[in-house]
C-alpha angles and dihedrals in degrees: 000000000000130000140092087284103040108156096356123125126226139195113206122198136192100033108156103138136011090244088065123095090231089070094045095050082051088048092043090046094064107039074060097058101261125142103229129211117178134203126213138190122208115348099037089168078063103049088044093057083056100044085052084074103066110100088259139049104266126177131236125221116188110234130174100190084200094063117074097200084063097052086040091067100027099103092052097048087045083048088058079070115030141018088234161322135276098162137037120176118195117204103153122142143160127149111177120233091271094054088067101059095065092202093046103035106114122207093265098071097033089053089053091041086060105037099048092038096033121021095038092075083062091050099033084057105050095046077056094053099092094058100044094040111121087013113065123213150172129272113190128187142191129244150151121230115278097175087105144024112271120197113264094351076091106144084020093055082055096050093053086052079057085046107052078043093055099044082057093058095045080051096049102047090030092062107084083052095062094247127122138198126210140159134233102213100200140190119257110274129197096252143145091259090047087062087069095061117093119232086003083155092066095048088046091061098060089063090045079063106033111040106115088195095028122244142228125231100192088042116099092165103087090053091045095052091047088056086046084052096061090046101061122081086249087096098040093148101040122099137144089035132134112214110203107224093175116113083261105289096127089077107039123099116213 
């Protein structure tokens, strides 16, 4: 089969609709000769009708990257599906309500913010470890710009700036196992996760502005191609980069 991924094998996290890149990276995957395994939190009946809806048949292993008992026995359940892994994409996410008023956010959801948006790519990796070892591989994940502060995105702003960080360090001690770690910084979407966030139609309009090249707010395509990108061996001595998948906003002034 041919493709940028022929014959490799990829673990996609964070499916939960059609509309959400996850998904697409999955879809995109394997039009591009990958062989897909997803993983899914809560309603897995859920996550399986829409996987259901890729062009081939993936399957769905529940993980709760906040439950040790869960990574501890990831690589062996993955293992049930495939040899191996040469991908893992991490696009995992929650902030509760109080994460997102900056004054007001406690420790308790900003702990949880950090540690399910942030410190999940470490342990996500290394549960991941076994099956890349003596093979290398690429871990992607999914962020939006923190380079800045954004209006109302306010403690998760501060969780994808853990996680960029994050993402530098796996880089950094990864490397001499032949395994990078990139990110994917992507426009906002429209997306189940977007409805959490409160005034999301404010910050969406900066990008209806902004955007150099345009950008799409129901599209999740371009973002997922970027993260199918960093997968492939096209980028084979790039790690600890964010690629801006944004419409070019990232780099415009006012």
């Amino acid at each position: 089969m041919s493709g940028v991924l022929a014959g490799k094998r990829i673990l996609v996290t964070g499916v939960v609709t059609d509309a959400s890149i996850a998904f697409h990276v999955a879809r995109i995957a394997q039009e591009e000769g990958a062989e897909v395994v997803l993983t899914g939190f809560g309603r897995l009946s859920l996550i399986e009708r829409i996987a259901a809806r890729l062009p081939k048949p993936a399957p769905v292993i529940e993980l709760d990257v906040t439950d040790q008992a869960h990574l501890d026995t990831l690589a062996e359940r993955v293992r049930e599906h495939v040899d191996g892994l040469d991908g893992v994409v991490h696009s995992v996410a929650y902030g509760p309500q109080g994460a997102f008023s900056f004054l007001d956010g406690d420790w308790a959801d900003v702990s949880t913010a950090v540690q399910v948006s942030a410190y999940s790519l470490k342990s996500l990796t290394t549960a991941c470890l076994p099956l890349m070892e003596g093979r290398g591989g690429s871990v992607v994940g999914l962020t939006f710009d923190a380079t800045v502060a954004w209006p109302h995105y306010d403690w998760m702003g501060v969780a994808k700036a853990a996680l960029e960080s994050t993402s530098r360090y796996l880089a950094r001690d990864l490397g001499d196992r032949g395994i990078r770690c990139n990110l994917v910084a992507a426009g906002p979407l429209r997306s189940m996760a977007a409805k959490s966030i409160p005034g999301f139609q404010e910050l969406a309009e900066v990008w209806r502005h902004r955007a150099p090249i345009g950008w799409d707010l129901v599209d999740p395509d371009p973002a997922a191609r970027g993260v199918v990108a960093l997968l492939s061996d096209f980028f084979p001595r790039t790690t600890g980069e964010i690629v801006h998948v944004d419409g070019g906003v990232h780099m415009t002034g006012a």
